[in-house]
Structures are given as C-alpha cells and as structure tokens.
C-alpha positions in Angstrom: 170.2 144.0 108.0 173.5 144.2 110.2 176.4 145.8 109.2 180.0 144.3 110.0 183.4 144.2 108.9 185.6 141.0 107.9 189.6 141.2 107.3 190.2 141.4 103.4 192.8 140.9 101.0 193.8 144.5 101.6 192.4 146.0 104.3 189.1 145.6 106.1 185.7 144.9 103.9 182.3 145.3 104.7 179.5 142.6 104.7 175.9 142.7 105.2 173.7 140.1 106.8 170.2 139.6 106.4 167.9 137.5 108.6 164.9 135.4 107.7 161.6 136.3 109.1 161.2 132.7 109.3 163.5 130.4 111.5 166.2 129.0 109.9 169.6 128.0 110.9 172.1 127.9 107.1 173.5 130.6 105.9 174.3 131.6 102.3 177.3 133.6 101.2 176.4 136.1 98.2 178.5 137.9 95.9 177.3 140.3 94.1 178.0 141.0 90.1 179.2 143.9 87.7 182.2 142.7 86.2 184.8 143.1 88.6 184.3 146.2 88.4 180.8 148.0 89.2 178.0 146.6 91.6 178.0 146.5 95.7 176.4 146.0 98.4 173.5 148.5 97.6 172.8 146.6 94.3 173.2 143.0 95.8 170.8 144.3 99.0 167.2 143.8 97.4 168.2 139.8 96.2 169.9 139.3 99.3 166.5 140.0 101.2 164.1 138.3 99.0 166.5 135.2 99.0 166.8 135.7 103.1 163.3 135.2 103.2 162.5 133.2 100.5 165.1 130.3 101.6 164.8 130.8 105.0 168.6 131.0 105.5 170.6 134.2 106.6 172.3 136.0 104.1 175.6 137.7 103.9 176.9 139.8 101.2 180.3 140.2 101.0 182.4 143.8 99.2 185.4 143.1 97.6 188.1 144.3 95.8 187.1 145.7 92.7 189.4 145.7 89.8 190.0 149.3 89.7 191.6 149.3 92.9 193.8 145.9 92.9 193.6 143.1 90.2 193.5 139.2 90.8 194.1 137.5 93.1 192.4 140.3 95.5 188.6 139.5 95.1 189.1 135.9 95.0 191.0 136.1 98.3 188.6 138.2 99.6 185.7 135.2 98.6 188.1 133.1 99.9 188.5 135.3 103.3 184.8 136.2 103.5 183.7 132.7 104.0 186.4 131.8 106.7 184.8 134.8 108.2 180.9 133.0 107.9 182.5 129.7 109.5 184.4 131.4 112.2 181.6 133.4 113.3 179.1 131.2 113.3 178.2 130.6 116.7 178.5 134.6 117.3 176.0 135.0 114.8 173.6 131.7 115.1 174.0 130.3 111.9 175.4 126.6 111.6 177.9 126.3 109.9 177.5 123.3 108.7 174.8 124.7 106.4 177.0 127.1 104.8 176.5 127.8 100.7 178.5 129.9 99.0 176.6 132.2 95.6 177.1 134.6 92.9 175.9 136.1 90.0 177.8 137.1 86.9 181.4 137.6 88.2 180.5 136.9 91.7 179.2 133.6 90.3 182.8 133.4 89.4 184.3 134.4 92.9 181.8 132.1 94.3 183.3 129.0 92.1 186.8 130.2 92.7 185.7 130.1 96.4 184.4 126.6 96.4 188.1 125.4 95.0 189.9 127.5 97.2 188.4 126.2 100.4 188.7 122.5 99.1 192.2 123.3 98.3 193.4 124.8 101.7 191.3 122.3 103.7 188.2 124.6 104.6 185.9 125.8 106.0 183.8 123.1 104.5 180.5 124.2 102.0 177.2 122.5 101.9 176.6 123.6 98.0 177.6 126.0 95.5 174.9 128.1 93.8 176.2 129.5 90.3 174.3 131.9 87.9 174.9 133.2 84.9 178.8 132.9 86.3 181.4 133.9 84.3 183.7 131.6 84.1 186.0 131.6 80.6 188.0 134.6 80.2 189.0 133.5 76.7 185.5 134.6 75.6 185.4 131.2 73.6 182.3 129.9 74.1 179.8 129.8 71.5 177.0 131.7 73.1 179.7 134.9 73.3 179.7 135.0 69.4 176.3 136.6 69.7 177.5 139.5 71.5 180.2 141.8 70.9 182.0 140.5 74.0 183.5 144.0 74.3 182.2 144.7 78.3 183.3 141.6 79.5 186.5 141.7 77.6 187.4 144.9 79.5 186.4 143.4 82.5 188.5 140.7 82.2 191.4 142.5 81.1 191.0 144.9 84.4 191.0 141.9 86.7 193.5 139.7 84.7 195.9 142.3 83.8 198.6 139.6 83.4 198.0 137.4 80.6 199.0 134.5 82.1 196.7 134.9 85.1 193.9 134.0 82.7 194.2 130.4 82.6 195.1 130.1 86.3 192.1 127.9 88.1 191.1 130.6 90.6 190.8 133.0 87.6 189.1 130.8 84.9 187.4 127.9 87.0 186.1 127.0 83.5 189.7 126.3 82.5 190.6 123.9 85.7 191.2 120.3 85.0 190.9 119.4 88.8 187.4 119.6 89.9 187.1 116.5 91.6 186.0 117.0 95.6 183.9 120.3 95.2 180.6 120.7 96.7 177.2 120.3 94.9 176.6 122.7 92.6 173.5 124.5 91.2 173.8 126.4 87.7 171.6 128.5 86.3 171.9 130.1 82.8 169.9 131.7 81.0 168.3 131.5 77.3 169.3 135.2 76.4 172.1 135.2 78.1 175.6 135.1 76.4 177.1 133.1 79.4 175.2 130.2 79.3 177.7 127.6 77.1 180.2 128.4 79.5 178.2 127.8 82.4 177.0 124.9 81.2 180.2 123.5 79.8 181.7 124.2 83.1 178.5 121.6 84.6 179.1 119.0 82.5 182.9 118.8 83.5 181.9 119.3 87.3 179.1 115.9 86.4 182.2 113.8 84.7 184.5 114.7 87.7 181.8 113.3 90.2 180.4 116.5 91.7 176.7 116.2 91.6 175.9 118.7 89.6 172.1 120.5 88.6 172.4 122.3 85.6 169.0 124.5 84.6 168.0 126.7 81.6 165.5 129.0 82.7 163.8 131.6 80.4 165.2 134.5 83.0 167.1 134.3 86.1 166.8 138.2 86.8 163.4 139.6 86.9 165.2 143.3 86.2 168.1 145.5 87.4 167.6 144.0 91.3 165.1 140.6 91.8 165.7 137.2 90.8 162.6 135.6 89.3 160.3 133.5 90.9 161.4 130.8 88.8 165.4 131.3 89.8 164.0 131.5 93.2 162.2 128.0 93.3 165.0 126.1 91.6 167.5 127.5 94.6 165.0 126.5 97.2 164.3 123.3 95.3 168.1 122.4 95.0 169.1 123.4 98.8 165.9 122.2 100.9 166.8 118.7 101.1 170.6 119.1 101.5 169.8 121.3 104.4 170.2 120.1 108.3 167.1 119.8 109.8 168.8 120.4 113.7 170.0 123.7 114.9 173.6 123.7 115.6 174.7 123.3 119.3 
C-alpha cells in the first residue's frame, strides 16, 4: 500500500493505492462510507485489499471532505478531483486508464455516482463502469424501504452535508433526484435485503435502464460480511460485472 497526496476541494487529500498480487492493468476508485461524516481510509483499507486482489485491478482510496469540516459541494468535488488525479497519473503509476471504475459504499456509493455525472458533464476523464452499493442516493428519505427504520442517522447526515435545503434536490447531491442520466457509464448496484437503502438504489437502476445506461441491478442477501469485508457473494458479482468489460492489453 502507497501513500500519496492528490489536490482537493480545500487543500491537499490523501489516497491510498493498493496493488494486486496478480497482474493487472485497471484501476478502481473507492470511496469509502459513514455518512459524510465518519469512516476513512483505515476503515476503507481491509475492502480495498481484498478487492485489489480479488479483481486483480489496483485500488485507490480516496479521503475527502467530511461534513464536519465543509458541506456540499466539497466531497463531491473531491470524487470529482480524485479521479482526474487516477487519469492523470496513470502512466506514473501503470495503471490504464482506460480501465478506470469508479466505487462506493453507502455515501461514497453516492460520491461515486455524483462522480460518474460529474465527469460526463465536464467532458472527463472517461470511466469504464460504475460500481454502486447500498448507495445513498435520496436525501428526501422517501423511499419505502426507509419507513422500516427510523431514518434518524442518515437524516443527520444528510442535514450535515446538505445544510442548505435547496442543495438537496441538486443532481450532484441526490443523483436519485436527476432527470438527466442519459451518457453515464455501466453501472453495477448492489442492495441489500436488510438494508433500508435498497428501493432507492434500485429505483435509481431502473431510471439509469430507461435512460439507456446498461444497468445490473442485484439483491444479494448481504453485501458486507461485518464492520470491514465485503462478502464473497458481493465480491463475485463485481468480478462478474467488470471481467468482460475489462481491456485485455496493457496500456502503452
């Protein structure tokens, strides 16, 4: 695992990369979760190795701007800034960057979204796929999967990162809210049985299918095996999704 620094929203971030122990040339940008407020890139470090390996693609883990510290639009231009950083670098660091996917779980699932319009918006750096799981995507709290939970932590969260009311219906805020999907990358979601996210993610698949994006939507019975590892099964559908997307000839 390296350690380096990419140019943030406010100031310099750090970012991890981990390295196969098997070749492989893509490259995989992960965001880690905790509600725009908690997690990092101790937490993120233990799926970011298992996936390295697993995939055979190098990993990178990006910090950002947590809530506590500067509200939207700060994390989502640090997504944003973290994979010009990937594309830029990519003959520095031997990845292709051709091969470049961009992931998250829980609110980095939504900074990995926001991400995908972002750089189809401004005109790159282009993405090979989108992995979502468990994202959150609705800020409203309105899907029907939330009524089984209080919604009280994520409604904090939201409120932290979207202190402005009107910033909660803005596309790169609430991807789940964005009529404009059309020209995003293919997309993997994964939700979860348990999990109170999963009608959003999965309302926010079956707009991305009627827009044209070919779209993978899967309900698996867990997507995190505890605190720090993705399940086997989570594991398998990612590999299963990006293996025959991926380049088979190592950039020049």
């Amino acid at each position: 695992m390296n350690s380096l620094h990419y140019p943030g929203y406010v100031g310099e971030r750090e970012l991890r990369v981990y390295r196969p122990t098997a070749n492989g040339t893509g490259v995989i940008v992960l965001f880690h979760g905790g509600g725009f407020l908690a997690g990092g890139l101790d937490a993120a470090a233990p799926v970011a190795a298992e996936m390295a390996d697993r995939l055979r693609l190098a990993v990178v883990t990006p910090a950002y701007t947590l809530a506590s510290e500067h509200p939207f639009p700060a994390a989502a231009e640090d997504a944003y800034a973290a994979l010009t950083w990937v594309s830029t670098h990519s003959r520095h660091e031997r990845w292709d960057s051709r091969q470049m996917v961009v992931a998250g779980y829980e609110a980095g699932g939504n900074l990995a979204a926001v991400a995908a319009m972002m750089v189809r918006d401004r005109g790159g750096p282009a993405l090979l796929a989108q992995v979502l799981m468990a994202p959150m995507l609705d800020p409203s709290l309105s899907a029907r999967s939330m009524h089984c939970t209080s919604g009280i932590e994520r409604g904090a969260a939201y409120r932290a990162y979207l202190p402005n009311a009107a910033d909660r219906m803005h596309p790169y805020a609430a991807p789940a809210a964005s009529s404009r999907l059309v020209g995003l990358p293919p997309t993997l979601i994964l939700s979860a049985v348990d999990d109170p996210l999963r009608d959003e993610a999965e309302i926010y698949g079956a707009k991305l299918i009627a827009a044209g994006v070919t779209t993978h939507v899967s309900r698996l019975p867990r997507i995190a095996a505890d605190a720090q590892h993705l399940t086997d099964v989570a594991l398998d559908a990612i590999d299963a999704f990006l293996a025959p997307r991926l380049l088979k000839k190592s950039p020049a």
